[in-house]
C-alpha positions as CSV (number, residue, x, y, z in Angstrom):
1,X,0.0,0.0,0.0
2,X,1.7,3.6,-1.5
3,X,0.0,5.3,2.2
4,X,2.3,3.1,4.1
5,X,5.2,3.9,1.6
6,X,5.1,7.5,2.0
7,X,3.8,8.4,5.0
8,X,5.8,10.2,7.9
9,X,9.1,9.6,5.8
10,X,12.0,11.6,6.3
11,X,14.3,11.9,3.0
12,X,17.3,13.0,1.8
13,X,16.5,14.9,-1.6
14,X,19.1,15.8,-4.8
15,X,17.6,18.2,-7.4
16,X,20.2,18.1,-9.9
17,X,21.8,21.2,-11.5
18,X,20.9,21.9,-15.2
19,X,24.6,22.9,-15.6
20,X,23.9,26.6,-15.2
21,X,23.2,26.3,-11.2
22,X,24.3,24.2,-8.6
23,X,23.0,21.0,-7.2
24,X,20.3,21.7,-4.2
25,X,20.6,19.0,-1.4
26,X,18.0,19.0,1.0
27,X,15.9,16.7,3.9
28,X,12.2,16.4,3.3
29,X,9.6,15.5,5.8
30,X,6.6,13.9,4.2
31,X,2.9,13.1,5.5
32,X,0.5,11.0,3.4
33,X,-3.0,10.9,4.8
34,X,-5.4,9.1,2.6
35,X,-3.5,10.1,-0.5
36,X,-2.9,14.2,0.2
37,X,0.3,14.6,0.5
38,X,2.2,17.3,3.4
39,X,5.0,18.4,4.3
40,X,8.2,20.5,4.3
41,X,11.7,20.9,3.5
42,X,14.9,22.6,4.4
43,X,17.8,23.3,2.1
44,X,20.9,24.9,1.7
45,X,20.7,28.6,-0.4
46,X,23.1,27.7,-2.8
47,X,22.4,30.8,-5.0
48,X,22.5,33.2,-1.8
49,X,25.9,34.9,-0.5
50,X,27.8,32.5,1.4
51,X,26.5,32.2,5.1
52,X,23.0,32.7,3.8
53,X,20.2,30.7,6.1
54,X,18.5,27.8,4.5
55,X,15.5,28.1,2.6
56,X,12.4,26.1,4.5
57,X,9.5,25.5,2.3
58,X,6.0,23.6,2.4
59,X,4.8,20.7,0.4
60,X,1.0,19.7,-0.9
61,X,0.6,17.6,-3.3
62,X,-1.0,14.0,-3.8
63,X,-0.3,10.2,-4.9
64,X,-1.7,7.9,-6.6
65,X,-0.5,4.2,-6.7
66,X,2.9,4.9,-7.3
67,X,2.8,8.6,-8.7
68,X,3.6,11.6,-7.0
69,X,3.2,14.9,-7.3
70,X,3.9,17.6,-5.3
71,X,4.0,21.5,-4.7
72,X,6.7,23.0,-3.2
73,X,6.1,26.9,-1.8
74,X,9.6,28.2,-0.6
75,X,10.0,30.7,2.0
76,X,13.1,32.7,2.0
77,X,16.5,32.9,0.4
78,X,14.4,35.4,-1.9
79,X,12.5,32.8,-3.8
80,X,9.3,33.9,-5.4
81,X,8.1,31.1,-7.6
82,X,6.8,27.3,-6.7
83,X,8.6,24.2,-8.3
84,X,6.2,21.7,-9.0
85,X,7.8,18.0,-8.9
86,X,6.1,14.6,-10.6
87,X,7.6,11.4,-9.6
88,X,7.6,7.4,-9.1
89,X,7.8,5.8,-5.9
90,X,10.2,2.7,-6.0
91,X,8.1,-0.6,-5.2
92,X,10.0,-0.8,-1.5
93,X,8.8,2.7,-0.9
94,X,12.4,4.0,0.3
95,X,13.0,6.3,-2.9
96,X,11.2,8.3,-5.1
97,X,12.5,9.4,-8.5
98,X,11.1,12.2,-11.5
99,X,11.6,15.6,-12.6
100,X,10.8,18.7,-11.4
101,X,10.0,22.4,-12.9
102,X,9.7,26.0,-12.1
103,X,7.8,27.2,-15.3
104,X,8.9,29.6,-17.8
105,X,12.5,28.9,-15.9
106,X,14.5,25.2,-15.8
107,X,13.6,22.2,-14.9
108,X,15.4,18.9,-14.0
109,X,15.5,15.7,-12.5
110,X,15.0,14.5,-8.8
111,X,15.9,11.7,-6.7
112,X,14.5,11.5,-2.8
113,X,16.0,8.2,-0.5
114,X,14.1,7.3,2.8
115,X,16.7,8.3,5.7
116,X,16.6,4.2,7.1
117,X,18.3,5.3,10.2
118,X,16.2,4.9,13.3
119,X,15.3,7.9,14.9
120,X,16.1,9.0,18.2
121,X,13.4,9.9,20.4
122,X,12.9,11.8,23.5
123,X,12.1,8.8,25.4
124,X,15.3,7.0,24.4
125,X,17.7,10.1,25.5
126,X,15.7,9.6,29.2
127,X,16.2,6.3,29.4
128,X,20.0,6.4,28.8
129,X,20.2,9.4,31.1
């Protein structure tokens, strides 16, 4: 089931460069409830001055067996315009693979990979305090 695949993942994310700009690495958090899509990411500003903050941005989008599409609405690093990003989800759900586009601009492809590392919670740091 593609609900189990994608829901509450964290992932590492590569959009690659279109050999004019630099390649954007990034962690996304994604929610799948019922098939809407949520979520947000965090990356570096690779086009800002060096020491610039990272650029968080919001996800929506949707899936449907194993399609994905998705929104992304940046907020910062002086972005103004929304890359929309289609792609397949691998059959073990731990990567997700497609292209994505800021019209009228560039476009290029993506690659996401589940983070498989287990998470450390609050609960564990107490019980090893």
């Amino acid at each position: 089931m593609i609900t189990a695949l994608v829901a509450a993942g964290l992932l590492s994310a590569l959009d690659w460069s279109d050999g004019c700009r630099p390649v954007a690495g990034s962690e996304a958090q994604l929610h799948d409830v019922g098939g809407e899509v949520t979520g947000s990411t965090l990356e570096p500003d690779n086009l800002g001055p060096i020491g610039a903050p990272p650029i968080p941005a919001r996800l929506e989008g949707h899936h449907f067996d194993s399609q994905l599409v998705f929104t992304k609405f940046p907020n910062g690093g002086g972005q103004t315009h929304t890359i929309d990003y289609v792609g397949s989800i691998s059959a073990d759900g731990n990567s997700i693979a497609g292209r994505w586009v800021i019209h009228g601009d560039w476009s290029g492809p993506f690659q996401m990979q589940r983070n498989l590392a287990p998470a450390v919670t609050a609960l564990d740091v107490a019980a090893t305090a």
